[in-house]
C-alpha atoms as a printed R data frame, in Angstrom:
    type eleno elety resid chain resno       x       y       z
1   ATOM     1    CA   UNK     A     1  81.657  98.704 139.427
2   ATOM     2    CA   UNK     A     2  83.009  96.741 142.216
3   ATOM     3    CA   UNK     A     3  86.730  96.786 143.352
4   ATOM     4    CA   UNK     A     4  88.366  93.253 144.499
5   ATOM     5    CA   UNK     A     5  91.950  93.015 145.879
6   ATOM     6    CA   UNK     A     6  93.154  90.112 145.152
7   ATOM     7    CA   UNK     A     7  96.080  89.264 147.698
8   ATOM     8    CA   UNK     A     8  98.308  86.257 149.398
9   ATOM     9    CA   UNK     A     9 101.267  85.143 149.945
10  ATOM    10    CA   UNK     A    10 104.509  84.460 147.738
11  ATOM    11    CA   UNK     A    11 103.813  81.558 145.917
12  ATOM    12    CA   UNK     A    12 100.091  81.151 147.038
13  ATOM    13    CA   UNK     A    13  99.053  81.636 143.035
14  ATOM    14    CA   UNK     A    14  97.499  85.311 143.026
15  ATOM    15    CA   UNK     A    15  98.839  85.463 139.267
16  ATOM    16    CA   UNK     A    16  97.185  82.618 138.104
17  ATOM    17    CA   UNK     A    17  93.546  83.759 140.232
18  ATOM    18    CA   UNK     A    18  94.160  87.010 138.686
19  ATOM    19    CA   UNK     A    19  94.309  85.405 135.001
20  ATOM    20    CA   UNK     A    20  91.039  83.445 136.175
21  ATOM    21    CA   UNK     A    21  89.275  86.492 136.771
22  ATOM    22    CA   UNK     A    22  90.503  88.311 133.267
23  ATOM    23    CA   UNK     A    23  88.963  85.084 131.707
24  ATOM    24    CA   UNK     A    24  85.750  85.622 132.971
25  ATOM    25    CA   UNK     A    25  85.345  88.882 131.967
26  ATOM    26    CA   UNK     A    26  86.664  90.935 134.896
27  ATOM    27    CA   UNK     A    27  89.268  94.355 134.183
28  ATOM    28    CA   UNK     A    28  92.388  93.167 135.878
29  ATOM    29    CA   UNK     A    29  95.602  94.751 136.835
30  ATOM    30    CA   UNK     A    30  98.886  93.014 139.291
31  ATOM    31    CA   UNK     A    31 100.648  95.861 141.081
32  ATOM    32    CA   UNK     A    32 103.728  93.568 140.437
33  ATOM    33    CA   UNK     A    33 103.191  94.025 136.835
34  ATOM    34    CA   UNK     A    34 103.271  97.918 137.561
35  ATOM    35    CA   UNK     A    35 106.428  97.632 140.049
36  ATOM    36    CA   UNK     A    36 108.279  95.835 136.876
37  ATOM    37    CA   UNK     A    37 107.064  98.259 134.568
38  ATOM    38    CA   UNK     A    38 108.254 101.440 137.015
39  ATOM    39    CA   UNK     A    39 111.903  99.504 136.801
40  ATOM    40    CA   UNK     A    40 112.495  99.505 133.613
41  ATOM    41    CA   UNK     A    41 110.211 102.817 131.661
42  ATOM    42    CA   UNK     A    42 110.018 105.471 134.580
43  ATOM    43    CA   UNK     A    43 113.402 107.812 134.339
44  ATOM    44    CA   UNK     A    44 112.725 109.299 138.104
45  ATOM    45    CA   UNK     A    45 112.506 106.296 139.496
46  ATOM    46    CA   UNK     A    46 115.356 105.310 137.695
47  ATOM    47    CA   UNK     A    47 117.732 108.573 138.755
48  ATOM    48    CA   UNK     A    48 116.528 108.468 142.194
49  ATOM    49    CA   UNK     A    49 117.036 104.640 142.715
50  ATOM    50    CA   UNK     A    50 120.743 105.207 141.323
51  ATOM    51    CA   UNK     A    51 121.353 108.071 143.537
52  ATOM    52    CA   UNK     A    52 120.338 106.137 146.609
53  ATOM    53    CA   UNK     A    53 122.784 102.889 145.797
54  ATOM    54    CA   UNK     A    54 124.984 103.743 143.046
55  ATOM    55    CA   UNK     A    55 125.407 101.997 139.323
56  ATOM    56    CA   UNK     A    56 125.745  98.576 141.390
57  ATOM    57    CA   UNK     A    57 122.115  98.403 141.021
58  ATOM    58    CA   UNK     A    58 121.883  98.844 137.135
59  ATOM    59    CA   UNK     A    59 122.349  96.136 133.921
60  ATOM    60    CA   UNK     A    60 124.845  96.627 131.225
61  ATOM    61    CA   UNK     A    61 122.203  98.392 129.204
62  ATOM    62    CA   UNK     A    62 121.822 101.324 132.129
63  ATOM    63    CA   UNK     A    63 118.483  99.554 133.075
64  ATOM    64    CA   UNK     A    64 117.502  98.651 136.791
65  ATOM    65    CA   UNK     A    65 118.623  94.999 137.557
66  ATOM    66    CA   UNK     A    66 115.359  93.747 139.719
67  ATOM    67    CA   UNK     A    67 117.725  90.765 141.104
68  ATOM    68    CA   UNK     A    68 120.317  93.037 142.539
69  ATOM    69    CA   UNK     A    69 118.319  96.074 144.050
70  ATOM    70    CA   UNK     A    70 116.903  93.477 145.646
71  ATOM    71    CA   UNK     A    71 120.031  91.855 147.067
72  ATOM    72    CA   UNK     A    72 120.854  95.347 147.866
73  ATOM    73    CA   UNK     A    73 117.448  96.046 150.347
74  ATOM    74    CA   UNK     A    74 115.766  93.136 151.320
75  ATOM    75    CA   UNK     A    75 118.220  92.041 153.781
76  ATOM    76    CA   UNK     A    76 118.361  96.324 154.494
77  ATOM    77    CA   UNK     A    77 115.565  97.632 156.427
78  ATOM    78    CA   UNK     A    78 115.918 101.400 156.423
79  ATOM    79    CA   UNK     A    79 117.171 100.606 152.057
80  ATOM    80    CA   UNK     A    80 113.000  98.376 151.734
81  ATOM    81    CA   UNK     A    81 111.310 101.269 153.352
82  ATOM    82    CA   UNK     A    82 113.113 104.015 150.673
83  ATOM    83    CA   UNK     A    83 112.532 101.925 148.049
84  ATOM    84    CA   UNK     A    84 108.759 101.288 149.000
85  ATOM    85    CA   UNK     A    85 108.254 105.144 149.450
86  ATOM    86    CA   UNK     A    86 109.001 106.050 145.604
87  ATOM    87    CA   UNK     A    87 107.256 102.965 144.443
88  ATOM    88    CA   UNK     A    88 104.068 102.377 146.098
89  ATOM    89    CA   UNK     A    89 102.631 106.597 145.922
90  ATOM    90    CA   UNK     A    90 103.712 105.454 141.947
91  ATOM    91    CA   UNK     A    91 101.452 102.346 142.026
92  ATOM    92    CA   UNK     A    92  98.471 103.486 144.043
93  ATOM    93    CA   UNK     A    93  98.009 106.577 141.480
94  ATOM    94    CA   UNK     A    94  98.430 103.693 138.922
95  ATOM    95    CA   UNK     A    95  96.094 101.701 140.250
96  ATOM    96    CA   UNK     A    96  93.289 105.094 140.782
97  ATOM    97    CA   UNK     A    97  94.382 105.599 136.959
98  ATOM    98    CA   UNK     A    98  93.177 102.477 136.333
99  ATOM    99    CA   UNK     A    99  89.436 102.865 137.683
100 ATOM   100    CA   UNK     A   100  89.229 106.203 136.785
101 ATOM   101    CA   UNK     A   101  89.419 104.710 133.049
102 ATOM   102    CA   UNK     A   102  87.412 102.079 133.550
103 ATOM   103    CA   UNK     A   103  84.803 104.462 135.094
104 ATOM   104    CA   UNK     A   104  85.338 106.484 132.361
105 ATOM   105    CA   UNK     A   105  84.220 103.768 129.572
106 ATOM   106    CA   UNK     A   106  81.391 103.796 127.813
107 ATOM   107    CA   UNK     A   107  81.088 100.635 128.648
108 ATOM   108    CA   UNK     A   108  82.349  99.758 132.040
109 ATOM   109    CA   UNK     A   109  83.153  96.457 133.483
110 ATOM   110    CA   UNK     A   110  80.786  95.689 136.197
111 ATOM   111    CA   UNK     A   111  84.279  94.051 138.247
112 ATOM   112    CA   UNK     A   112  88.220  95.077 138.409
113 ATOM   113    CA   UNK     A   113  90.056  92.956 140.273
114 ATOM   114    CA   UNK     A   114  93.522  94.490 141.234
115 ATOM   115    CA   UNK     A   115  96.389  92.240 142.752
116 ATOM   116    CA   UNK     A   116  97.885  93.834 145.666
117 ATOM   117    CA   UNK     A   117 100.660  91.507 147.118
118 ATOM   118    CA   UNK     A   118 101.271  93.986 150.150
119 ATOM   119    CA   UNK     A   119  97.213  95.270 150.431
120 ATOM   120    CA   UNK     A   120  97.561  94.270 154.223
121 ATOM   121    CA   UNK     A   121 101.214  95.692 154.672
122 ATOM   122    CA   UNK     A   122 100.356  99.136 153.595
123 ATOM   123    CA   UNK     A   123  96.627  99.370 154.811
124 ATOM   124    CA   UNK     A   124  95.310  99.698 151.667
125 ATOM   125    CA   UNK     A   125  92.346  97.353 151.907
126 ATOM   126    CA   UNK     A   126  89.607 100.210 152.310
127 ATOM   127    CA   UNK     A   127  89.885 101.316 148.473
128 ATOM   128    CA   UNK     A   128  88.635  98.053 147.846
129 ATOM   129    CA   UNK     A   129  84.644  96.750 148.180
130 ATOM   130    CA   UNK     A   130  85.689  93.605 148.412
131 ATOM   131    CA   UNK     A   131  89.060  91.430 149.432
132 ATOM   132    CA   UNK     A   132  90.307  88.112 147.709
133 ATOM   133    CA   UNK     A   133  92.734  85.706 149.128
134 ATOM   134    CA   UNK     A   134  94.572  82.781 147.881
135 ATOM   135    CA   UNK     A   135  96.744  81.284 150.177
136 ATOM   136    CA   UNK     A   136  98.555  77.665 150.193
137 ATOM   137    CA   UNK     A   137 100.847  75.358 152.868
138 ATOM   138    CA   UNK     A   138 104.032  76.682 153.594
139 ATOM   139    CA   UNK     A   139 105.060  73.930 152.123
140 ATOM   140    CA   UNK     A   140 103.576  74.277 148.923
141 ATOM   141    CA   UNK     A   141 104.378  78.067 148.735
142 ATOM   142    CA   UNK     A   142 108.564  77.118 149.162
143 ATOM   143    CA   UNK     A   143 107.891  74.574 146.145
144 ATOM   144    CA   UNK     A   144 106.482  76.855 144.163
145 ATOM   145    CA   UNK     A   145 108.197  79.871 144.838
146 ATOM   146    CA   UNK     A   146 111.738  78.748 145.506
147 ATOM   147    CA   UNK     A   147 114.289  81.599 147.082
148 ATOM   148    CA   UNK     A   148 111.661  84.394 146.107
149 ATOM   149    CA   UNK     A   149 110.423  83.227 149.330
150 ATOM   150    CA   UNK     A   150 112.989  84.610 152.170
151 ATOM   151    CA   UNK     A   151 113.503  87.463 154.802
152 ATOM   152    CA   UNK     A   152 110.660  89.087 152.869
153 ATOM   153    CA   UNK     A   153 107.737  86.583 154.766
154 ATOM   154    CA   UNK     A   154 109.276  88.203 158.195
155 ATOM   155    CA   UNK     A   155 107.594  91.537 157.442
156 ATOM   156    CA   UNK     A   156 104.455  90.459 155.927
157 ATOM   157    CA   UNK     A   157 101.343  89.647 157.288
158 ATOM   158    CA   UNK     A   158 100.661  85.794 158.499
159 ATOM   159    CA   UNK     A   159  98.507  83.790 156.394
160 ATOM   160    CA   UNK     A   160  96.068  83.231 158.817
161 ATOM   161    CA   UNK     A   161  95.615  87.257 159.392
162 ATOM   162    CA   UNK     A   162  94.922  87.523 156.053
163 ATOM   163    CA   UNK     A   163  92.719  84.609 155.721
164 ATOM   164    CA   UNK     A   164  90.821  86.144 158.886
165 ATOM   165    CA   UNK     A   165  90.642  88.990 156.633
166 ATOM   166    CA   UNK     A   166  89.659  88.370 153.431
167 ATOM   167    CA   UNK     A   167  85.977  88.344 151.757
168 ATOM   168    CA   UNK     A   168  86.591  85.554 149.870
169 ATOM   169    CA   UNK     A   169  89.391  82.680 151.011
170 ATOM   170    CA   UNK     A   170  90.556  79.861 148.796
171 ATOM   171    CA   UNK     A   171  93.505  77.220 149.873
172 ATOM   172    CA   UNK     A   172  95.260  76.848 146.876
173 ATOM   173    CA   UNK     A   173  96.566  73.586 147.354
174 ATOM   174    CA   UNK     A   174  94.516  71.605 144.446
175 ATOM   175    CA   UNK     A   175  94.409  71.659 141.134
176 ATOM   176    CA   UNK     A   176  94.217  74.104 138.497
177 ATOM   177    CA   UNK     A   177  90.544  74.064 137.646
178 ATOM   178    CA   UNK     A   178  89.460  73.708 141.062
179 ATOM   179    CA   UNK     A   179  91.285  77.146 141.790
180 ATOM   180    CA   UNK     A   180  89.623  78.000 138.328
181 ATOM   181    CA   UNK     A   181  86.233  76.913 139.962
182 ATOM   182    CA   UNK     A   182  86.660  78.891 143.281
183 ATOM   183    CA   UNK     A   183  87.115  82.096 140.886
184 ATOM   184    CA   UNK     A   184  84.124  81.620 138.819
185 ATOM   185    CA   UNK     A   185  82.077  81.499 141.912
186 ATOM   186    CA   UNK     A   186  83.316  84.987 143.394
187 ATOM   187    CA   UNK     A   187  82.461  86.212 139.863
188 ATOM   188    CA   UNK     A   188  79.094  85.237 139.937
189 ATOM   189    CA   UNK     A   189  79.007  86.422 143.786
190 ATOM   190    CA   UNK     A   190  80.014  89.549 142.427
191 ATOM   191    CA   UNK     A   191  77.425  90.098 140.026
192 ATOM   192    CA   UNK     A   192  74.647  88.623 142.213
193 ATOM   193    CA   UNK     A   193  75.938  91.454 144.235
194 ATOM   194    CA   UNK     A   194  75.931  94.049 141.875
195 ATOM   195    CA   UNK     A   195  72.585  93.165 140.405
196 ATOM   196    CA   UNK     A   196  71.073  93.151 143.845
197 ATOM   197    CA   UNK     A   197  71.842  97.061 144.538
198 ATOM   198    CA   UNK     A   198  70.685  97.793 140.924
């Protein structure tokens, strides 16, 4: 089984890659997906997020309110880096959770594909055989993603470092189907690959 990360930019279109590759057969999982998912089912992180900044960061139902934790940190430096050290150990055993029961199938995709927004950020790109990136104009990125898009592209990795990078590059400044295209072509890359070491 090969291993993709599939990575980019805010508002470069990772989710709808990702959803490409799920439609052509590949096991796919967004670490975002898992971050959201932490927020809102996992008690520790819960308790130790409310110990660190108080009930300011919770809903009127007791639950983690994404939008302000993350007024609280991203504008906080020494705040991001707690917060990042009891989520990502959480979503990298998540993530080896995920292969291990894939591995474990009886019968196992040949690709996962696994999108890591930060792979770059947090030197995780050697667990992965192989590295996708979308990326798009600046431009483009603001329109899609709005004010997601703020003091957060400071700390993260240029486009072009990550386009110098990645395995596999796509500008996703077209349209749907031609990103569409671009990910059926990996996938049979992929299994020309795979076939080859059989």
């Amino acid at each position: 089984m090969l291993a993709v990360a599939l990575t980019g930019g805010i508002g470069a279109g990772k989710s709808t890659a990702l959803e490409a590759f799920a439609a052509l057969g590949a096991a796919t999982l967004s670490c975002d997906d898992v971050v959201h998912e932490l927020l809102r089912y996992d008690e520790e992180v819960r308790d130790t997020l409310r110990d660190r900044f108080g009930d300011e960061i919770l809903d009127a139902h007791g639950q983690i309110d994404r939008a302000a934790l993350g007024q609280r940190v991203f504008n906080r430096t020494e705040d991001l880096e707690f917060l990042e050290s009891v989520l990502h150990p959480r979503v990298i055993r998540q993530q080896r959770r995920f292969r291990e029961q894939l591995a474990a199938s009886s019968d196992p995709t040949q690709i996962c594909v696994i999108e890591v927004p930060l792979l770059y950020e947090v030197s995780a790109e050697g667990r992965f055989d192989k590295v996708v990136v979308i990326t798009a104009p600046a431009k483009l990125r603001w329109e899609r993603a709005g004010d997601r898009i703020d003091e957060r592209e400071e700390r993260l990795l240029s486009e072009a470092e990550k386009v110098r990078r990645g395995d596999y590059v796509y500008s996703n400044d077209g349209t749907l189907a031609e990103l569409e295209a671009f990910v059926a072509d990996v996938t049979a890359r992929l299994r020309a690959e795979l076939e080859a070491e059989e």
